[in-house]
N, C-alpha and C positions, 0 to 999 in steps of 0.2 A: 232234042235230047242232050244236045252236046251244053245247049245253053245251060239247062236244067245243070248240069254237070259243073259248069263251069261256076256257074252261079252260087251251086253248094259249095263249092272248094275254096271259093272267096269266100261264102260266110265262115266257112271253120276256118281259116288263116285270121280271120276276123276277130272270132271269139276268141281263139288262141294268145291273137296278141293283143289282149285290151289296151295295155298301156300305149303302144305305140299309136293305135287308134286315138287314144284321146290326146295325146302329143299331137298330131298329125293335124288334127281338127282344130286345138289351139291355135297354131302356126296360122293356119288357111284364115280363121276368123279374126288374128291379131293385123294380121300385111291389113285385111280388108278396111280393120279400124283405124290404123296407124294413115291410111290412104284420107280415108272419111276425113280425119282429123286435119290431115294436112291441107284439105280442100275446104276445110273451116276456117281454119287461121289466116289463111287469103282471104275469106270472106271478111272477117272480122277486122283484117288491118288495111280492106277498100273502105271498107264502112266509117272506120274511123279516119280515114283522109278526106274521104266526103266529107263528113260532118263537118269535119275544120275547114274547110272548102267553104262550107254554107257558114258557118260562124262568121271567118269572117268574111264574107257576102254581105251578111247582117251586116256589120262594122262598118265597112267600109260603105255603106250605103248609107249609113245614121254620120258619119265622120263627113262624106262629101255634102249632106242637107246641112251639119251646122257648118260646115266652110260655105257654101253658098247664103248660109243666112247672115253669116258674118260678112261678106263679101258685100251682100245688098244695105247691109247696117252700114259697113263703112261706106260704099259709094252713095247715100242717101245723105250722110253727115256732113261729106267734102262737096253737096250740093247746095250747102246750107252757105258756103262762102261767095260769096259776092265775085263783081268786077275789081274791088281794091282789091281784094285778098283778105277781107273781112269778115270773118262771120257772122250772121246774123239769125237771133234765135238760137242758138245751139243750146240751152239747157230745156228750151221747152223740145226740140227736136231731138235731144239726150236721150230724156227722158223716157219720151213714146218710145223710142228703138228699146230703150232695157228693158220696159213695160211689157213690149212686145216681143221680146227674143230671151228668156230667162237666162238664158246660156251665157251671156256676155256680162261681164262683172263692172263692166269700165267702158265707155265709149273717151279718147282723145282726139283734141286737134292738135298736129305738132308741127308748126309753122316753123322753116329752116332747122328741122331736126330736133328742137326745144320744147317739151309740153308746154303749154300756154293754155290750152284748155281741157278739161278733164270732168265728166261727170257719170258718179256723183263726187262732188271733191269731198265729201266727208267719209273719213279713213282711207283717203286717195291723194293728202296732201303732200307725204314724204315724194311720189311722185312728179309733182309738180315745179315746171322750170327747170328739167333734167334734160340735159345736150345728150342724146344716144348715140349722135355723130361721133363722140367726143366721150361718152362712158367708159365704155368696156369694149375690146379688142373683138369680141366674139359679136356684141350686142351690137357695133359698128359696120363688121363684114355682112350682118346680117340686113341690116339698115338700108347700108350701100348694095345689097343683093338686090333686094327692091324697086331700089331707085335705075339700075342698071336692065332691071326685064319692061319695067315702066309697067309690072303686074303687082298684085299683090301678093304679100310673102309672108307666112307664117312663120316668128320666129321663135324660139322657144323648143321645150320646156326651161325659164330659167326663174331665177329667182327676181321676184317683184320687190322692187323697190319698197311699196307698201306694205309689203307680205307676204309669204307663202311662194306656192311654184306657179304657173300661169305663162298662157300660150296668146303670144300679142301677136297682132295679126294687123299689119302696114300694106294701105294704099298708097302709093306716091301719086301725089296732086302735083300735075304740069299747066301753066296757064301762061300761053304765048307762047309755048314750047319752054317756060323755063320753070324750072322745078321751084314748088311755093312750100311742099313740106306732107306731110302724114296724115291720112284722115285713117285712125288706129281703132281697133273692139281690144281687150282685155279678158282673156277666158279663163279660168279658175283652172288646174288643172283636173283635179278631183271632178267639178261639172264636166267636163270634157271628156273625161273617162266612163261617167256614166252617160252621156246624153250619146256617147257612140255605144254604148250598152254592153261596155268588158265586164262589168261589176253583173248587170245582170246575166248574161253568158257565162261567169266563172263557175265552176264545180268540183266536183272531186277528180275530173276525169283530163279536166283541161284549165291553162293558165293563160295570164297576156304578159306579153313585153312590148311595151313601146320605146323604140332607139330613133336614135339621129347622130349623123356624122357632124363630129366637134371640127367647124371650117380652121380652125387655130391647128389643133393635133393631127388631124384628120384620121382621129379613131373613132369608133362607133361608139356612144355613150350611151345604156339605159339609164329609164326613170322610174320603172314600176321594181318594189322590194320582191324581186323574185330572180333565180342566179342567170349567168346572162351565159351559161353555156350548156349549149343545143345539141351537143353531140350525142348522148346518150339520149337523147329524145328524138320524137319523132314531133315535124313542127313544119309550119306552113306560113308564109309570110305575104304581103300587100305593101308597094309602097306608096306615098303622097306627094305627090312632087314639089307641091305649095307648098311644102314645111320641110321638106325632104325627109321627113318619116317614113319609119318601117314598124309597124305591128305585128307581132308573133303570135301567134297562136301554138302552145304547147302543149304535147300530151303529159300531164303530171308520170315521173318517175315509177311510181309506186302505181300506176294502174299499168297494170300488163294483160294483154291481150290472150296470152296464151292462156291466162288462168278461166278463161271464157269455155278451153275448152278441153283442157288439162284433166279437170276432174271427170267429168262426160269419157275420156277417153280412158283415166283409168277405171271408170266405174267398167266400160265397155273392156277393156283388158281381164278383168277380172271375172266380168261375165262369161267371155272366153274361157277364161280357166276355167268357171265351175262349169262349161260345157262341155267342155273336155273332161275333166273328170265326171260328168254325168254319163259323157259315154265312153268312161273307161268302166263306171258301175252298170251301167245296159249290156256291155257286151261280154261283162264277168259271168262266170260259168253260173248256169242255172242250182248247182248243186251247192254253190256256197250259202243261199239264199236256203235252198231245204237243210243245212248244216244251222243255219242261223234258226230257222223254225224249229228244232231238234231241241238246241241250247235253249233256246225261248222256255222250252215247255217242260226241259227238265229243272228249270232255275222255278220255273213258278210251282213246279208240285215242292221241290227243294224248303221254298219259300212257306207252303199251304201243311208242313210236316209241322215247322220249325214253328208258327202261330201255334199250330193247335197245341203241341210241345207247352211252350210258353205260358199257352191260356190254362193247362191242367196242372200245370206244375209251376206255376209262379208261387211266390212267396207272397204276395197280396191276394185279395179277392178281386174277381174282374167276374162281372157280368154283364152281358146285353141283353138289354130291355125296349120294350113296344111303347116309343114315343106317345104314342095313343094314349093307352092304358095303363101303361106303368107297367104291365107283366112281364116274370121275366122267361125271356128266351132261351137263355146260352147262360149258366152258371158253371163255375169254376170249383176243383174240390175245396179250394183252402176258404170262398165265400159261403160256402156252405158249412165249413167247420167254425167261422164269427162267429153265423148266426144259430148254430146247432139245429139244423133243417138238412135236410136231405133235398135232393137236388129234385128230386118227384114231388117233393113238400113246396117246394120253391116254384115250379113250374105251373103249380096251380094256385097261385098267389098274386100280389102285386106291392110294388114296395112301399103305397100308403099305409095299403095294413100291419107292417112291421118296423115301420115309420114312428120312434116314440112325439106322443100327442103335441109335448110343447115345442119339436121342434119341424112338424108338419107344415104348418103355414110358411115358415120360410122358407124349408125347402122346395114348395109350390112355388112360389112366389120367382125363386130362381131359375127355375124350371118353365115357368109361364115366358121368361124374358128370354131366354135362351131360343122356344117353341118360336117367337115375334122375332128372333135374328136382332136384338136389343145388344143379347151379348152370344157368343159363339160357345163359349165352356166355362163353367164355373168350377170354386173347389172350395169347400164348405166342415167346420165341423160339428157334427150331428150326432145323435145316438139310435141307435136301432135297440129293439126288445128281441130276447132272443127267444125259443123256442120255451125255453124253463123258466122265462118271466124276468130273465137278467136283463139288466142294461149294459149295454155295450158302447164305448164312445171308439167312433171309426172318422176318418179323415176321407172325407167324400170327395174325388175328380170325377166330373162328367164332361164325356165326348160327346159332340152328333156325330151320325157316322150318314148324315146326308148334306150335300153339296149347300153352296150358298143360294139361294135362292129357290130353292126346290123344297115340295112339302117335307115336312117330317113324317121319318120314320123310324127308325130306334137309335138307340145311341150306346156308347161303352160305359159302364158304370166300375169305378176302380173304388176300392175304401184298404185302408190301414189299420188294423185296430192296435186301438192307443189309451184305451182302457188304461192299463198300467201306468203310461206317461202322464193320464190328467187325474190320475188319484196321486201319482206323486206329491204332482204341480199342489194338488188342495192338500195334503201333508205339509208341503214346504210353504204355501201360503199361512197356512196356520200355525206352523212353524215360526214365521217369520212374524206374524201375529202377535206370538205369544214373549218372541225376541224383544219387540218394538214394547209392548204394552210393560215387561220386565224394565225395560231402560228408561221408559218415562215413569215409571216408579221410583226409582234411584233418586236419593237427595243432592243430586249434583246432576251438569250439564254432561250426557257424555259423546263422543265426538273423537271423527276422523277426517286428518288430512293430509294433505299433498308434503314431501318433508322440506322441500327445496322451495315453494312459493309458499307454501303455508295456507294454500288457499284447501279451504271445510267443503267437505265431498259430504259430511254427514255431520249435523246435529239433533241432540235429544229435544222433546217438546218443553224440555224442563229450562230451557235458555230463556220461553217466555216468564216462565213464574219467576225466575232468578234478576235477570237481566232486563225484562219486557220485551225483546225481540223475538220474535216469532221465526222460526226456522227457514222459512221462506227471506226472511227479510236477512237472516245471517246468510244465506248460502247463495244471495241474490249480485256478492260482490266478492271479487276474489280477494280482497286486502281488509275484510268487513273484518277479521279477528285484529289487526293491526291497529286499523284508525278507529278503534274502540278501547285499546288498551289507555293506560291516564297516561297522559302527556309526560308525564315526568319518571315514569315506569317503561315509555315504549321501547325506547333506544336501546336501553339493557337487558330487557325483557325479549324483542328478538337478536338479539348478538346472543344471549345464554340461550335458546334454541338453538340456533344456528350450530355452535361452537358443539354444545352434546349431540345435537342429532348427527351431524357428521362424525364425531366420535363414535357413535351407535349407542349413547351410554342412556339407560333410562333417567329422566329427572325428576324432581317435586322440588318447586317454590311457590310463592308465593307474590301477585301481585295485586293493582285495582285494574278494573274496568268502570268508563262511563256507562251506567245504564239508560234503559230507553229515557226516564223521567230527569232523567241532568245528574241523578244521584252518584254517588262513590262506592263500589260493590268490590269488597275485598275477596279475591279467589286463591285457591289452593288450587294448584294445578298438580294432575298427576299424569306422567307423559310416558309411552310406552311405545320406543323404537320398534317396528315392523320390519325385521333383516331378511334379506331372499340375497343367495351369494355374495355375503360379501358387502351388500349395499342394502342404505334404508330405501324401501317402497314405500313403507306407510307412517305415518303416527298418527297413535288413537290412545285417546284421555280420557280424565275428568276432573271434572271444575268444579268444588265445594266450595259453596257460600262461606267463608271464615268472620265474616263482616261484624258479629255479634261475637264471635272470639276476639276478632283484635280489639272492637270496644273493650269490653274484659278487660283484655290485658292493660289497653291503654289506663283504663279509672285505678286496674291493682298497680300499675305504675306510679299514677298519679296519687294513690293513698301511701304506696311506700314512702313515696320522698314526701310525704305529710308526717309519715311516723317518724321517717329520719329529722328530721328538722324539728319537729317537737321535742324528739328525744334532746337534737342539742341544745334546743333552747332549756329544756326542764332540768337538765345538764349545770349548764349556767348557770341558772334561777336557782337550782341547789347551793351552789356557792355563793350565792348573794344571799340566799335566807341564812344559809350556815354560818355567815359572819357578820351578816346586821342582827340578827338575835340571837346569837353566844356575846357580842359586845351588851345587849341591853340587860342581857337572864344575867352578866357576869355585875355590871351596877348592881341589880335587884339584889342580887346574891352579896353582893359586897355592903349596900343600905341595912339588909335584913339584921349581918353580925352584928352591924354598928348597931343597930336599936336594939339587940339583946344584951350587948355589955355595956351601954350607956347607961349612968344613974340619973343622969341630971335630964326633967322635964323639958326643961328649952331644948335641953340637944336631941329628944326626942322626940318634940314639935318637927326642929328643923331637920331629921330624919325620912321622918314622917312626909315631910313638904319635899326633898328630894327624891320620897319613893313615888309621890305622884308626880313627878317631873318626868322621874325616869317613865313610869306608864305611860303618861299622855304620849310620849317619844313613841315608846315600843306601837300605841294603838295606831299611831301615824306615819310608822314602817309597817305595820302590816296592811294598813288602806293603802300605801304605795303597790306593797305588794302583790296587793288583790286584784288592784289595778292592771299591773302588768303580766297577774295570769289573767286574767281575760283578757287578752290582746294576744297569749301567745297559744291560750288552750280554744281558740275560736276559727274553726276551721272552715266552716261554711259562713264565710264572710259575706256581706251584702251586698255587691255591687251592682251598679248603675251607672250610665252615660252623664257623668256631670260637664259641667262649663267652667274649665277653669277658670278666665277673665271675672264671673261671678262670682265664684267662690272669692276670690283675691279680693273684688271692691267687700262682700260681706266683712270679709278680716278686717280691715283698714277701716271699716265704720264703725266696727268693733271696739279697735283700739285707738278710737277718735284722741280720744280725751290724751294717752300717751302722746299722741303725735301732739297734738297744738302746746301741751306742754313741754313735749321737747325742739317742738319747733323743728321737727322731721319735714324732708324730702321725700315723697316715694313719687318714684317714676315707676309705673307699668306699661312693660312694650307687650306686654301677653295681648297678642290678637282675641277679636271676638268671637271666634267660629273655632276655638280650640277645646276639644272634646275630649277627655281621660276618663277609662272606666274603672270606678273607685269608690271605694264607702263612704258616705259624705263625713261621718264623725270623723274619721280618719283625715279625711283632706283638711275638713276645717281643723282639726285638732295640730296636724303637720304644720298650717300654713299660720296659726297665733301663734305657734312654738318660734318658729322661724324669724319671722317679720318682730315679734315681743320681744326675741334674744337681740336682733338687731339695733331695736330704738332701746332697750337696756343696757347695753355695752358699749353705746356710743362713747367717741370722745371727746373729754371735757373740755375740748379749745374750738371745737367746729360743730355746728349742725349736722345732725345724723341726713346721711343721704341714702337710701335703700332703691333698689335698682333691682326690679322683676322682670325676668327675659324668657321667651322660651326658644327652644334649636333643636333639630335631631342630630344625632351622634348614631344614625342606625334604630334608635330608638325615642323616642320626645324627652326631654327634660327639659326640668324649671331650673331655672337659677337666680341666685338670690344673693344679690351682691353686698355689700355696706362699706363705710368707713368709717367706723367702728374703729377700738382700740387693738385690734385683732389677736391671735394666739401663738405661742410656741409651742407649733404642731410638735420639732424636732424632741420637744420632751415632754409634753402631754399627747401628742398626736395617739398613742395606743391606748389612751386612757379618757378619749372624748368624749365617747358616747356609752362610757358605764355609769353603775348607777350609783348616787351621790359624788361623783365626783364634780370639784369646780375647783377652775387656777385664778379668778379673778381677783379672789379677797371679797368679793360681795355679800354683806349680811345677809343678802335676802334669795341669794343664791342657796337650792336645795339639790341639785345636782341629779335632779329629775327628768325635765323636759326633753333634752336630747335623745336620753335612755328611751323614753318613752315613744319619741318621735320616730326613731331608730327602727324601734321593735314593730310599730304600726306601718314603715314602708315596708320593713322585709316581710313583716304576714302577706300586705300586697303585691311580695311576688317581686319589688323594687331594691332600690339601692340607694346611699346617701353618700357624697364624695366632700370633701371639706380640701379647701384653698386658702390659708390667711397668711399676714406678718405680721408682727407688732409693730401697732402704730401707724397700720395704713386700712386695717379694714379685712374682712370676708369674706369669701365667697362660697355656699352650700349649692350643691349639683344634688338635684333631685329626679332620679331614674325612672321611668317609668314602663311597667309591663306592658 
């Protein structure tokens, strides 16, 4: 009874003090881990002195088979010496030992401490005839160590004379008791390290060092690249006596022992804790756990309010629906307000039947993949028929409301109606329809862009018909409005964008574009700054074809200065009719009195005979005349590509007969390939005027020398030199090339040709410049358009 009693009275101190209880229990489980662990880490740091124990056991058992194999190579070699002190055979006796011992890199004989013999000598010659008596201070003590045990003595690790590091290994030969010299093997260092098998023993966990006391320093010296201080490690060593080596065997740094069992202990520490705290929750009051059930069950009905809350009074429709069938189960009021059904209407339904027809199959289809776990929920938009025969467009989400892998069974069905939003959307597409189809009406590109790159976010279809580019092809590069402008329009063309659009000012000019086909496409631009605060966003234009206006303008240009230039020529031509026939009407008129108060027959014969003088005059001013209006009232001139070089030899064959009678020079430097577009009457009629004035005014003391060149000056001209008895520009020069004039004194001089020459380049659009002196000659510059 007492026990019972007692027993209770622990358990309720028990339950009372949960914490302390799982404190308490911690403790007792932590000592017991903390004990374990430390009886592991002794395990673990025997384990590892063994091993290196055994390592090297290994070593040093591979290290004494090749000293004994070398020992019996050398004592087999120094066998091979005779009674003189001769050897005999040693390259065939070399040979077998290296054949048979791979280990040794070099068999010598070294009679009186001198190699003298050595095989194989090839790559072993630098060693050859080397006193080691007499070498090196080290290489000597070592020598002499040998020769003083009368054993043999591995010296090394040192550097070989032929190369590399390498452990030579000296018998000393006595014969008679007195020393005859070395029977030596040559070991490779690197072979020597592997053939004791460090290389294969190294790992992550352990290293070698091989040392030897320096007999000069008598400090310890390693040879393997690994540091030579053991303190911080844990390390176990073997010596040689034969070589006076020491091999180390080290545990690498970075492997630590404790991490063997570090982790294991704090996993176990932690374990501890969560057993303690498992039983500080065991022996917590049974009432907390009926408090927690309590809370459980009022959060879930909390929870099972606020769904149904949700489901009746959402702002969407939500229903759940028979995976199966499609019927539905669980409809919401605002789903039944879509589809104008009643939720009784609804429940003896399914929602194929109010499914419109064309968009049935795909929502199957969705449905079908969802049912195979293809896809988990989809969301789709659809139309339903409503109750009164409307169409409804709603925004379908479907749930499953069953696990992955587990049949179907219904799922949540959520829809939106958006009715409203997709009759917009087909308002503003057709909207947008009737925008687009307005703009490519338009007889001009129109078009929007960026105001700072210039780069076209939109153009009209009308850029093809204008341009030939196809809107795809303009909006396929950001600089495509740029590197299309004409080359010689670009540069000011964007600086006047640039300069207004940052101003904000709207513009209208005028430039070309290259079109698709190479052509020249004159535009009117009209540009319309897009300001939001302060700053341009946008610019959006348009581009008329002007291209058939500037022709226009260009031909009413080209007629204007046709009418000016006629005018001043008709101008002219007035003055020159107005004074060569008031001189001839004023004879006529002055012959006329005379034969009315003449009595006498003869003197009205010879009246008579000066009024037909004066006529034939007058008939042969006015065929001058007539002459030089057609030359000035001939607007639509005929031109053609002629040959100048031809034209010149036709003149000159022309005026054959001139020349051999005057016993003229013409030299022509007018190359062959020189091309002037020109009316040929005209050239030919310029170039007899020219070359005929020159072999006629020649001077009377020299042969005419005429001189045809041609140059550009910016433009081609001919020139047409002579030496000639030439002019006094300074007081005829203004009065050259009018008509009837001449300063020569020449009967036969009518004071025509010039005139006429004159009027025939400037119809051509050209110029005539005149150079002379008297008494040296000519020279006519003849300009060309």
């Amino acid at each position: 009874m007492n026990i019972d009693k007692n027993l209770s009275a622990t358990t309720n101190i028990l339950f009372r003090k949960p914490k302390a209880m799982g404190i308490f229990v911690f403790l007792i489980l932590t000592m017991i881990i903390l004990f374990v662990a430390n009886q592991r880490y002794r395990l673990v740091v025997e384990d590892r002195r063994l091993e290196m124990s055994r390592i090297l056991t290994s070593v040093k058992h591979n290290v004494d088979q090749s000293l004994k194999n070398s020992y019996t190579a050398a004592l087999t070699l120094g066998l091979t010496i005779n009674g003189d002190g001769v050897p005999k055979n040693f390259d065939t006796v070399a040979a077998q030992l290296i054949n048979s011992n791979r280990t040794l890199s070099a068999v010598e004989l070294v009679p009186d401490g001198v190699i003298k013999y050595i095989y194989p000598l090839k790559g072993n010659e630098k060693a050859l005839n080397l006193n080691i008596l007499k070498e090196s201070k080290i290489i000597s003590m070592e020598a002499n160590k040998a020769i003083e045990s009368r054993k043999m003595y591995f010296a090394g690790p040192i550097a070989l004379r032929q190369g590399g590091m390498g452990i030579v290994g000296r018998m000393p030969l006595f014969f008679n008791n007195k020393f005859w010299g070395f029977s030596a093997v040559v070991i490779k260092l690197d072979v020597f390290l592997k053939q004791a098998g460090i290389y294969e023993q190294m790992n992550n966990r352990f290293r070698f060092q091989l040392s030897k006391m320096n007999p000069v320093s008598a400090k310890e010296e390693f040879f393997l690249p690994l540091f030579s201080d053991f303190s911080a490690s844990s390390s176990e060593t073997i010596d040689f006596p034969d070589g006076d080596w020491k091999i180390y065997v080290v545990a690498v740094p970075t492997y630590k022992p404790y991490l063997k069992i570090l982790f294991p202990t704090i996993f176990s520490v932690l374990l501890a804790a969560l057993t303690g705290f498992l039983v500080y929750r065991v022996f917590k009051k049974p009432a907390e756990l009926q408090l927690l059930v309590y809370e459980q069950a009022t959060r879930l009905l909390e929870n099972e309010i606020k769904f149904k809350t949700i489901f009746d009074q959402a702002a969407i429709g939500i229903a759940e629906v028979d995976s199966s069938t499609g019927a539905f189960l669980r409809i919401n009021g605002k789903f039944c307000k879509i589809l104008g059904y009643t939720e009784a209407e609804l429940q003896h339904t399914n929602f194929q039947s109010i499914t419109h027809p064309d968009d049935l199959k795909k929502d199957l289809k969705y449905f079908q993949q969802m049912r195979s776990g293809t896809i988990r929920e989809f969301e789709l938009l659809k139309r339903y028929l409503r109750k009164d025969g409307q169409v409804v467009w709603v925004n379908l989400m479907i749930t499953p409301l069953w696990k992955v892998g587990d049949a179907p069974s219904s799922h949540i069905t959520v829809i939106e109606d958006v009715t409203a939003r997709i009759e917009a959307e087909l308002i503003a597409e057709e909207y947008q329809y009737r925008i687009e189809s307005l703009i490519n009406t338009i007889d001009g590109i129109v078009w929007e862009s960026d105001p700072v790159t210039f780069d076209f976010t939109f153009i009209s279809k009308k850029s093809e018909d204008i341009l030939g580019y196809t809107a795809e092809e303009w909006l396929s590069s950001p600089s495509f409005w740029a590197d299309h402008v004409h080359p010689d329009d670009k540069d000011w063309v964007v600086d006047y964008c640039t300069v207004c659009t940052n101003n904000l000012e709207q513009h209208d000019f005028e430039y070309r574009m290259i079109a698709k086909g190479g052509n020249i496409v004159w535009l009117r631009d009209i540009v319309n700054v897009i300001v939001e605060e302060g700053k341009a966003v946008l610019l959006r234009g348009i581009m008329i074809d002007i291209t058939r206006n500037k022709q226009a303008e260009k031909d009413l240009n080209h007629s204007f200065d046709l009418v000016n230039e006629q005018n001043k020529r008709l101008l002219n031509f007035s003055y020159i009719v107005s004074h060569n026939l008031r001189s001839h009407t004023s004879n006529i008129q002055s012959i006329s009195v005379l034969i009315d108060t003449t009595k006498s027959e003869e003197e009205r014969n010879e009246m008579i005979g000066l009024l037909k003088t004066v006529s034939d005059n007058l008939n042969e001013t006015l065929l001058n005349l007539n002459e030089v209006v057609n030359i000035q009232t001939n607007i639509n001139i005929v031109v053609e590509p002629l040959n100048l070089n031809k034209y010149i030899e036709r003149t000159l064959n022309i005026l054959n007969d001139q020349i051999v009678l005057k016993q003229a020079v013409i030299v022509n430097k007018v190359k062959e390939d020189v091309v002037v577009n020109y009316n040929p009457a005209y050239l030919e009629s310029i170039l007899l005027n020219f070359v005929f004035n020159a072999i006629r005014y020649s001077h009377p003391k020299r042969s005419p020398l005429i001189e045809l060149s041609c140059h550009h000056e910016g433009q081609l001209v001919l020139q047409i030199s002579d030496n000639g008895i030439g002019m006094n520009l300074d007081r005829h020069g203004d009065e050259l090339f009018g008509m009837y004039k001449t300063f020569n004194g020449n009967p036969d001089s009518k004071g025509l040709g010039l005139f006429i020459s004159k009027n025939q380049i400037d119809a051509m659009g050209g110029r005539v410049v005149v150079e002379s002196e008297m008494g040296i000659g000519t020279t006519f510059k003849i300009y060309f358009k």
